[in-house]
VOFI-292506 format. One record per residue (C-alpha): residue in one letter; z, x, y. Coordinates in steps of 0.25 Angstrom, whole numbers, padded with zeros to 4 digits, always signed. Last residue first. Layout:
AZXY/...
//
This chain:
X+0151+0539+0760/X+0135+0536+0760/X+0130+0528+0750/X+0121+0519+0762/X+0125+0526+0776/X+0115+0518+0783/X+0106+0527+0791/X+0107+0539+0780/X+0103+0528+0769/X+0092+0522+0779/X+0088+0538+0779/X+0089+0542+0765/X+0078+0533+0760/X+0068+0543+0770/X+0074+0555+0764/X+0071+0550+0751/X+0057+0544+0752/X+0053+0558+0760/X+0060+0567+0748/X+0052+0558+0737/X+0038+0558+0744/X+0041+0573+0743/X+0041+0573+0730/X+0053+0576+0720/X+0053+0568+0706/X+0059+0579+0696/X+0070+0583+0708/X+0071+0570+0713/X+0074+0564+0700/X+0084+0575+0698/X+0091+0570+0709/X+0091+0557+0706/X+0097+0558+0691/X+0108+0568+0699/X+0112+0555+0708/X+0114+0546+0697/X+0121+0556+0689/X+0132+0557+0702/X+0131+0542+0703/X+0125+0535+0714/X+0133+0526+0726/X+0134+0539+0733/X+0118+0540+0737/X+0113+0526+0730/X+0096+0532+0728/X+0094+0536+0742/X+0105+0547+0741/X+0100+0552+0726/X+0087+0553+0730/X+0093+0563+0740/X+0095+0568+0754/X+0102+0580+0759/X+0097+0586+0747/X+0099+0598+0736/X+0088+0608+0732/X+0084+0602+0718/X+0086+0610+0705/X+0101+0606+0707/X+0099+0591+0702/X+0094+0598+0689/X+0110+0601+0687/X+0115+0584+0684/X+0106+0587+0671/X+0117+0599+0667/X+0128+0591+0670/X+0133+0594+0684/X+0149+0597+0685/X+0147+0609+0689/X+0138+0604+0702/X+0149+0596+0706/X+0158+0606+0709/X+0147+0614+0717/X+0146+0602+0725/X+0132+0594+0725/X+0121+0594+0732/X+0113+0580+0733/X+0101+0580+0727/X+0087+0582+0734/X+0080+0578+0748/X+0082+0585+0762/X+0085+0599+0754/X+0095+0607+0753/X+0099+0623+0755/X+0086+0624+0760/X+0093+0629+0773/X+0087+0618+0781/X+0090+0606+0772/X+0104+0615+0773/X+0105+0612+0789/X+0100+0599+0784/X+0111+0596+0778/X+0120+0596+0791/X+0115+0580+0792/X+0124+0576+0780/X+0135+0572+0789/X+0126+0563+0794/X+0128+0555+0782/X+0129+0541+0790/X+0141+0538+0780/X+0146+0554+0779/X+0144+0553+0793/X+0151+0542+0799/X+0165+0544+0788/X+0163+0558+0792/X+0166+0555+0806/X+0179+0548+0803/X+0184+0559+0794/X+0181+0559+0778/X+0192+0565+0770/X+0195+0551+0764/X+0182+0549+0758/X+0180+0532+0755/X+0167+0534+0746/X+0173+0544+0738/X+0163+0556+0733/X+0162+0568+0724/X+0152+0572+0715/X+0151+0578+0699/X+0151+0562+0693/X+0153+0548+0699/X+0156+0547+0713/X+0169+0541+0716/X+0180+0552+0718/X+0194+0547+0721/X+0198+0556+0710/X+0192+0568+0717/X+0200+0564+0731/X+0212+0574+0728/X+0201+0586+0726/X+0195+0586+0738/X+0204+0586+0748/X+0201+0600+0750/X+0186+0596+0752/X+0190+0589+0763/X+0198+0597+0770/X+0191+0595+0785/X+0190+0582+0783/X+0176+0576+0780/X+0163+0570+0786/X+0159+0587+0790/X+0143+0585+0793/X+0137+0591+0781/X+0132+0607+0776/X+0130+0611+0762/X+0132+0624+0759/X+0124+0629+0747/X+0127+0632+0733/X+0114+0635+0723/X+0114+0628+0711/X+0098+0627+0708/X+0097+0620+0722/X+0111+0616+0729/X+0124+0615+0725/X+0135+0611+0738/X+0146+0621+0747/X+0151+0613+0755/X+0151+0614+0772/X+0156+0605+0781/X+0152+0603+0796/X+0158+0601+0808/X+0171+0609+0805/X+0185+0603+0803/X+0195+0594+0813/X+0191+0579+0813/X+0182+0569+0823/X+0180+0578+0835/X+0172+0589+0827/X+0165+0577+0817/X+0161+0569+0830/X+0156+0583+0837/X+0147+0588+0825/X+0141+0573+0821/X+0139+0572+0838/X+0132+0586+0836/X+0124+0584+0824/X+0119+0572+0829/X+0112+0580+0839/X+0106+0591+0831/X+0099+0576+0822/X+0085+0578+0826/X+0085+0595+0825/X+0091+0595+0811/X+0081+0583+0807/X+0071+0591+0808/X+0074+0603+0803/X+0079+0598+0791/X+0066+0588+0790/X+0058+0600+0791/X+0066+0609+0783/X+0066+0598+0770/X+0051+0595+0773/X+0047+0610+0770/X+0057+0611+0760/X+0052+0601+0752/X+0038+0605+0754/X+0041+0620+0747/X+0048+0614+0736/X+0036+0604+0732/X+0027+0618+0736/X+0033+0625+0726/X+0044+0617+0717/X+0052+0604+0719/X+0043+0598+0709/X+0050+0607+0698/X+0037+0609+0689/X+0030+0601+0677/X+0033+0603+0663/X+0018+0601+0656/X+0013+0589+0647/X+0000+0589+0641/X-0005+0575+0638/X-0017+0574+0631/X-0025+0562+0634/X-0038+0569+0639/X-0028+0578+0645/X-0017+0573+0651/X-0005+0580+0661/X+0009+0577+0660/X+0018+0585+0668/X+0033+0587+0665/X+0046+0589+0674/X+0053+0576+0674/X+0052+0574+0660/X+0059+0585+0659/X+0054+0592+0647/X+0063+0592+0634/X+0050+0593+0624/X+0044+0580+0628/X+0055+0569+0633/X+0044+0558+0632/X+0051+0547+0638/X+0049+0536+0628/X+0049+0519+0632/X+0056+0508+0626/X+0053+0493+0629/X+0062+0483+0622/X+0062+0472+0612/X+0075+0478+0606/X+0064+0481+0594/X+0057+0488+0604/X+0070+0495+0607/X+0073+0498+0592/X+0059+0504+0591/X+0060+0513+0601/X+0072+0519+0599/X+0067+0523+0584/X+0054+0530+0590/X+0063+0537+0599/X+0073+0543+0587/X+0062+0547+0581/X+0056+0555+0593/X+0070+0561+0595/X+0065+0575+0595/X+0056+0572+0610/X+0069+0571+0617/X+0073+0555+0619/X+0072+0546+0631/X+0070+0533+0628/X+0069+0523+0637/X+0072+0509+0635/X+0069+0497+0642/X+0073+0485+0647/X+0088+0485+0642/X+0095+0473+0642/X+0108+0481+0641/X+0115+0476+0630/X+0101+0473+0622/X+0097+0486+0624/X+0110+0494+0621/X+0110+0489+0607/X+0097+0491+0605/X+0098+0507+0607/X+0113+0508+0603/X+0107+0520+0593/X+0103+0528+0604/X+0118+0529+0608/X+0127+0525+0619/X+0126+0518+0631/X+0128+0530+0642/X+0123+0523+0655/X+0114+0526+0667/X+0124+0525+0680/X+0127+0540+0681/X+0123+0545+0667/X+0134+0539+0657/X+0137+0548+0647/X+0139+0544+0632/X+0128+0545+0626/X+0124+0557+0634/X+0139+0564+0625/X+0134+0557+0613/X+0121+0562+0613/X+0114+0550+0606/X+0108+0545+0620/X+0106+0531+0624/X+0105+0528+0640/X+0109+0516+0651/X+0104+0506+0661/X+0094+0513+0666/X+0086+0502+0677/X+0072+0504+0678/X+0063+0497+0690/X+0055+0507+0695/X+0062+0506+0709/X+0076+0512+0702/X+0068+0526+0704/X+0078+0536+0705/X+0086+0529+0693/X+0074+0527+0684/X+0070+0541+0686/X+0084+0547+0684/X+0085+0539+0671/X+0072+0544+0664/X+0075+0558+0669/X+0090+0555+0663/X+0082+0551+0650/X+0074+0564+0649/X+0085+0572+0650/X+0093+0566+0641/X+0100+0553+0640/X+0091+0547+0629/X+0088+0534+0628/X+0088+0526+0641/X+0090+0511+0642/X+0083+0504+0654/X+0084+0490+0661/X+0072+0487+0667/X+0073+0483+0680/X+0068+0468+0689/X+0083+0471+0696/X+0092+0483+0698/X+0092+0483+0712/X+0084+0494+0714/X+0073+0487+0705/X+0073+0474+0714/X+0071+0484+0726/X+0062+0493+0719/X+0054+0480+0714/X+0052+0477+0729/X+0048+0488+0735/X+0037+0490+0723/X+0032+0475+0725/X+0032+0479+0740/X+0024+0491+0737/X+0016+0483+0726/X+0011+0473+0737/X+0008+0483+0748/X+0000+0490+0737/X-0007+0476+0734/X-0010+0473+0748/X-0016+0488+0750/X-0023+0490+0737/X-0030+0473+0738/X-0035+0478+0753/X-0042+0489+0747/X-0049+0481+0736/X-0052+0470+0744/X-0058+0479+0754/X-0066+0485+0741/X-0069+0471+0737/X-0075+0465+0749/X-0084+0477+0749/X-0093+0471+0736/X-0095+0459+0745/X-0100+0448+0736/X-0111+0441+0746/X-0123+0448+0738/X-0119+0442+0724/X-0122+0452+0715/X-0113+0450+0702/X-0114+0464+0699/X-0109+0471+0712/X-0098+0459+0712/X-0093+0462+0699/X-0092+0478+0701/X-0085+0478+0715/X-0075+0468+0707/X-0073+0477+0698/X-0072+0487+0706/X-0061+0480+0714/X-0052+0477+0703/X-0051+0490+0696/X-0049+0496+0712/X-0037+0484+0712/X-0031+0490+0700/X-0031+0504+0703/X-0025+0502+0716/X-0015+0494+0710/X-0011+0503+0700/X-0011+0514+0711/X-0002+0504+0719/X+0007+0502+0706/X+0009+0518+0704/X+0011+0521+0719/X+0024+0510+0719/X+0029+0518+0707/X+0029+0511+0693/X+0040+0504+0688/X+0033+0499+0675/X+0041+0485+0676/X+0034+0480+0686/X+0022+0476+0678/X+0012+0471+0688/X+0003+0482+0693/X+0003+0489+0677/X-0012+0493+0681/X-0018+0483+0668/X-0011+0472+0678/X-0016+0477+0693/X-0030+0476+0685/X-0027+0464+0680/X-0024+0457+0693/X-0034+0466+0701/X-0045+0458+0692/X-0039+0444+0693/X-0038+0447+0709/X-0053+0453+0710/X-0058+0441+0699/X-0051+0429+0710/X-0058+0436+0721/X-0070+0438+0716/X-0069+0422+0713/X-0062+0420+0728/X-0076+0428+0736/X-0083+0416+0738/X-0072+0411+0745/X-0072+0419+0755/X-0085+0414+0762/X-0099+0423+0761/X-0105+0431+0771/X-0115+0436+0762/X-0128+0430+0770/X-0120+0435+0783/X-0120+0449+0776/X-0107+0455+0779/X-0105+0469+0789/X-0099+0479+0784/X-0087+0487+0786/X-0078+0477+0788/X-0084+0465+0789/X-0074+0458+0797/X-0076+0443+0793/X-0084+0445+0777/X-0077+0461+0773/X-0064+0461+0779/X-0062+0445+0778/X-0064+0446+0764/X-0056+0457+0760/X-0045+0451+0768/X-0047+0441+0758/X-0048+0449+0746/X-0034+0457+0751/X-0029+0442+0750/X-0033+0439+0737/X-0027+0452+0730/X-0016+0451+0738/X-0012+0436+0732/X-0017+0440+0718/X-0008+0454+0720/X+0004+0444+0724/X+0004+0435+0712/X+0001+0447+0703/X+0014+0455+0710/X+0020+0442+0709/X+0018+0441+0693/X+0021+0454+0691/X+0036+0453+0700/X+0039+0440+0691/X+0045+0449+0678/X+0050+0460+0682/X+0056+0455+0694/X+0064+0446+0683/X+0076+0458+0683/X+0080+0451+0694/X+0075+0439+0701/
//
């Protein structure tokens, strides 16, 4: 199956919207002729199903290029599950009107003109039912790493690692990044976590046909514009698509609004979204869940209390000293996992360190005790957090504090991560947790931080609890 889900997924989302499509209509039929929903039939108009199969036939040919023109069938756009059902949507109301339209004109007194509004209805919700699988399904595949395009960045700059941190947080849009071009020597020859360096601009062609690349992205400040028009060319003449991210005048593209007028597109450098009232609501649900869950869990806290007090010498909880918002130090509070001299025996376990960039971590942690072991898998050794949820030192949701020690070792991108209040939870813990990368986890963060909503904090702290439950990347 493979990368071929690009090619037979149309085809069976149009096999299985003819096959809705017809089946909403009969429903439709039964609605309107045996229940009568609504209003009663004319028994001179009563007419047989059957007479209703060459409307039928021109709705399904109408919502089949309709759904078409809307982009419905190309799975290669990577659109958002609420971008194909309002296509649908719009689709399925073209349809309907037009068949509203027919059957006023063609006045034949047994076409029911209702018929085609629960049509209608009926066709939104089979269809969206249809596209949410459809969309479950291609995340799954995508996830995997299969039915991708495989993607070549140009330019390793701001605006390329917000195109890579996109495509990363979002493997469900069905991009895979296999690596970037950049002229500046030392970005040319830096990877970025698992994104890699491949060399110049000018190894362009050479790098597509050894990577099978899809598709190129070229990511350029706006004073290269020559160099752009040339990067084109040479990968159209590879047989490519290449596309342009407008990097105008520096701005994050992260952070800019684009209005219309008339056509004229006036462009403006948006807000922090975890400012005023967004900041406000944040906090709100952060205390209320902190609050919350301190009062369910007080019990757990006394047998975690009493196995760690009977289990080794050394106080019930540790304390470290962590980076928070705008680079402000805090206490960080977690169930004690390790020896009482752990940090002491820091410094002889570094070479066996096995995280990648400014962090510490070993998967087998000799200073860990028995209960620790339980814990740091379960992490309930995490629950004290919420006493600093509570503080406002963190937040339920965010990045992951980090060390002062590692904090100076930040690259100068790694440091918008701290323009967040740190979290318990992350997109970076539902997206791999230990089995990501140091840049891996910073490109999350800071797409959480461009990209924050509500509706983002619930789905995250919702995906972190089959992950608390079984110990997935925990050690």
């Amino acid at each position: 199956m493979g990368r071929d889900v690009r090619t037979w997924m149309p085809w069976v989302t149009v096999l299985v919207d003819i096959i809705l499509a017809n089946v909403a209509f009969l429903i439709a039929y039964w609605l309107r002729y045996d229940r009568q929903l609504f209003r009663t039939v004319d028994p001179a108009n009563n007419v047989p199903y059957s007479v209703y199969l060459p409307m039928m036939a021109l709705l399904t040919g109408l919502l089949i290029v309709f759904n078409w023109r809307e982009g419905s069938y190309d799975v290669r756009k990577g659109r958002p599950y609420y971008d194909d059902l309002y296509a649908m949507i719009n689709a399925t109301a073209s349809a309907i009107m037009i068949m509203v339209v027919i059957v006023f004109f063609y006045r034949r007194l047994f076409y029911s003109r209702i018929i085609f509004i629960y049509a209608g209805l009926l066709i939104i919700v089979l269809l969206g039912l249809a596209r949410a699988v459809r969309h479950l399904l291609l995340a799954r595949f995508r996830a995997a790493g299969r039915g991708v395009d495989r993607v070549l960045i140009i330019g390793a700059g701001e605006a390329g690692r917000t195109v890579m941190r996109n495509m990363m947080a979002q493997p469900e849009l069905g991009y895979r990044v296999v690596g970037f071009l950049d002229d500046d020597p030392i970005k040319s020859g830096t990877d970025i976590g698992p994104i890699r360096a491949l060399g110049t601009l000018d190894a362009l062609p050479e790098m597509v046909q050894e990577h099978a690349i899809d598709q190129v992205i070229i990511t350029l400040p706006w004073q290269y514009h020559r160099k752009v028009v040339r990067l084109v060319a040479e990968a159209e003449q590879s047989g490519i698509r290449a596309r342009v991210v407008p990097d105008l005048f520096q701005l994050s593209l992260g952070g800019v609004d684009v209005e219309a007028i008339n056509g004229i597109p006036l462009i403006s450098v948006k807000g922090s979204a975890l400012t005023g009232f967004n900041r406000a609501l944040k906090r709100a649900v952060d205390v209320v869940i902190a609050v919350t869950a301190l009062v369910l869990i007080a019990p757990l806290w006394g047998l975690i209390a009493l196995a760690i007090r009977l289990d080794s010498p050394g106080p019930i909880l540790f304390r470290q000293e962590r980076i928070g918002l705008n680079g402000k130090p805090f206490t960080l509070l977690k169930f004690r996992s390790m020896t009482a001299d752990a940090e002491a025996q820091l410094d002889r376990l570094r070479e066996q360190n096995e995280a990648a960039g400014p962090i510490f971590k070993i998967k087998e942690d000799p200073r860990r005790t028995r209960v620790g072991r339980f814990i740091r898998r379960t992490s309930l050794d995490e629950l004290p957090q919420f006493i600093n949820v509570l503080r406002g030192e963190m937040s339920m949701v965010g990045p992951r504090p980090g060390l002062a020690s590692e904090v100076a070792q930040y690259q100068d991108w790694h440091r918008k991560r701290l323009e967040v209040v740190p979290g318990l939870t992350g997109l970076w813990q539902v997206s791999g947790r230990s089995q990501l990368t140091f840049d891996e986890m910073v490109m999350l963060d800071i797409y959480y931080a461009e990209n924050w909503s509500l509706g983002m904090d619930l789905s995250i702290i919702l995906r972190t609890i089959p992950q608390f439950i079984f110990g997935e990347g925990a050690y």
